[in-house]
KELOFI-81870 format. One record per atom (N, C-alpha, C): x, y, z; atom name. Coordinates in steps of 0.02 Angstrom, whole numbers. Atoms other than C-alpha are relative to their C-alpha. Layout:
! residues N
     c1     c2     c3 atom
      X      Y      Z   CA
...
This chain:
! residues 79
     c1     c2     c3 atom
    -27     35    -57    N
   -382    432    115   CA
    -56    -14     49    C
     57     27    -38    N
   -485    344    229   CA
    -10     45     72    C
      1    -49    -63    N
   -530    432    407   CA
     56    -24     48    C
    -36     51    -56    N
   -452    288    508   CA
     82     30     26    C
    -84    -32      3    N
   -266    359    473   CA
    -16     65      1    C
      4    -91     12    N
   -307    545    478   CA
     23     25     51    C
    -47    -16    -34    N
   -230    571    638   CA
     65    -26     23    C
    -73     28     -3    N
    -78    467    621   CA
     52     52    -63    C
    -31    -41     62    N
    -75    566    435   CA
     34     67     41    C
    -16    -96    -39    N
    -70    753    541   CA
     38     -4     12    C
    -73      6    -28    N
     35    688    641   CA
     73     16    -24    C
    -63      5     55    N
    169    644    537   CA
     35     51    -37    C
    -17    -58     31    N
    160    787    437   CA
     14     48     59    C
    -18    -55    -34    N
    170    893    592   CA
     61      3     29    C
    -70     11    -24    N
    334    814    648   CA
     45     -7    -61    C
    -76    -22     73    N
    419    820    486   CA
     -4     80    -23    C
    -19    -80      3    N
    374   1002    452   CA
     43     27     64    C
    -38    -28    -50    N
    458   1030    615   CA
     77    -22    -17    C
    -62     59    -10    N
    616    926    576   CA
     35     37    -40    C
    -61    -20     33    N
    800    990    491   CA
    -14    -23    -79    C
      7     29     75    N
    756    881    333   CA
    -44     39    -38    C
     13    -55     47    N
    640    985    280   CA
     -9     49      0    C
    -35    -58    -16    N
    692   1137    341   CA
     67     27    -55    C
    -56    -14     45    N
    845   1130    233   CA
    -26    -43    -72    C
     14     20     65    N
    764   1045     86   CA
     23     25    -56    C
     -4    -31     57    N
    802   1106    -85   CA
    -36     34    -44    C
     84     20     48    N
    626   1071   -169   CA
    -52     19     51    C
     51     22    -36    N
    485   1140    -51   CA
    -48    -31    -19    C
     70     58     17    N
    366   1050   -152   CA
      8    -69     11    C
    -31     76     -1    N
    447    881   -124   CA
     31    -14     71    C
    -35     25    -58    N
    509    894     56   CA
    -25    -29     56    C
     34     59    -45    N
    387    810    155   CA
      2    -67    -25    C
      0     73     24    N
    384    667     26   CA
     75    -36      2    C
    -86     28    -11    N
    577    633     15   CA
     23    -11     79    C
    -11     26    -89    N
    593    658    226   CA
    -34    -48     21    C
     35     56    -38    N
    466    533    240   CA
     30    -51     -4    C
    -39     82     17    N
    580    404    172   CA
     29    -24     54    C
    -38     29    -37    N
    663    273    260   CA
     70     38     10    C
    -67     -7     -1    N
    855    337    212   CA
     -5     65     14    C
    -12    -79     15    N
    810    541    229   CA
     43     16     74    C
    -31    -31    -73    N
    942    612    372   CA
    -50     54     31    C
     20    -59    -56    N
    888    742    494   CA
    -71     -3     28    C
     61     14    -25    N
    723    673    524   CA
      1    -58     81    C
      2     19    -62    N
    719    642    716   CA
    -36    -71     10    C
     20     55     10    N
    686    465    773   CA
    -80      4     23    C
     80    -12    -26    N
    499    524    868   CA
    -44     -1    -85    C
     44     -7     60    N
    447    551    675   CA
     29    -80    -48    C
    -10     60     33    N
    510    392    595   CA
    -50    -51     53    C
     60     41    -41    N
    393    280    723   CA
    -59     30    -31    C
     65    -18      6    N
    258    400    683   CA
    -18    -29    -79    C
     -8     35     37    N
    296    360    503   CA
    -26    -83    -26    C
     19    103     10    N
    312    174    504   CA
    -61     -8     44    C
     81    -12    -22    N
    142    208    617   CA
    -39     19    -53    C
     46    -25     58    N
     63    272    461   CA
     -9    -57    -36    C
    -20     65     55    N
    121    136    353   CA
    -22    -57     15    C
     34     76    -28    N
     46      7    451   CA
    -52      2      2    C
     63      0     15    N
   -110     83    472   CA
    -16      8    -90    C
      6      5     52    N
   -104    108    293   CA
     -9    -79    -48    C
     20     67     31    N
    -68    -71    250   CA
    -47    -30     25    C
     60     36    -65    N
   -204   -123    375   CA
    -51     11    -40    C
     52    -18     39    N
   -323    -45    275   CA
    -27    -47    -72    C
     44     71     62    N
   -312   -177    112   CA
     -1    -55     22    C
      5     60      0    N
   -307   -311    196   CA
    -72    -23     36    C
     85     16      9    N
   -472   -411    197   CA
    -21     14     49    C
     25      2    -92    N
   -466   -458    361   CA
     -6     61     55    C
     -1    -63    -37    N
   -432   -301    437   CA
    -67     64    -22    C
     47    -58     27    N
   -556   -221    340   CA
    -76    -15     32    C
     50     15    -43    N
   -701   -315    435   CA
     12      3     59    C
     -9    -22    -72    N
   -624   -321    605   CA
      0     51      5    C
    -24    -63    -21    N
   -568   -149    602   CA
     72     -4     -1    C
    -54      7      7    N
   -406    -68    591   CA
     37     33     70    C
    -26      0    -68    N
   -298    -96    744   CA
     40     62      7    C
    -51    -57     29    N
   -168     14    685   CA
    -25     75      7    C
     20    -70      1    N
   -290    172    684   CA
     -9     17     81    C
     11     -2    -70    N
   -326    144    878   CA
     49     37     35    C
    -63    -40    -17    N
   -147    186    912   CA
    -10     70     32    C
    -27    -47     -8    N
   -118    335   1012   CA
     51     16      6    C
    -58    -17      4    N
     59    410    970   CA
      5     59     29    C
    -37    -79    -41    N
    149    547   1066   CA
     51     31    -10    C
């Protein structure tokens, strides 16, 4: 993974380990990846932004253009 997203990545992960979804998981090996989804319940709306914040800097990253300007998306500070 590139650096650019590495604190949107933490992030993310630090508000879904906090969250009911995967707290009550079934699978701990699988419960960050299934809460990350769009449809997973109990994942508070502060972590779905941070989320679809990942995902953007993520797609930012192949695209050409972004890859010479820079990626806007990593600038972001989320709270």
């Amino acid at each position: 993974m590139s650096s650019s997203c590495r604190e949107l990545f933490e992030e993310m992960v630090r508000c879904l380990s906090d969250s009911e979804c995967v707290r009550s998981h079934p699978d701990p090996t699988r419960a960050l990846s299934d809460c990350a989804r769009r449809d997973a319940a109990g994942v508070p709306d502060t972590c779905r932004g941070t989320i679809e914040a990942y995902a953007t800097c993520r797609r930012a990253q192949i695209d050409p253009a972004r890859r010479i300007m820079g990626n806007p998306a990593a600038r972001v500070k989320h709270e």
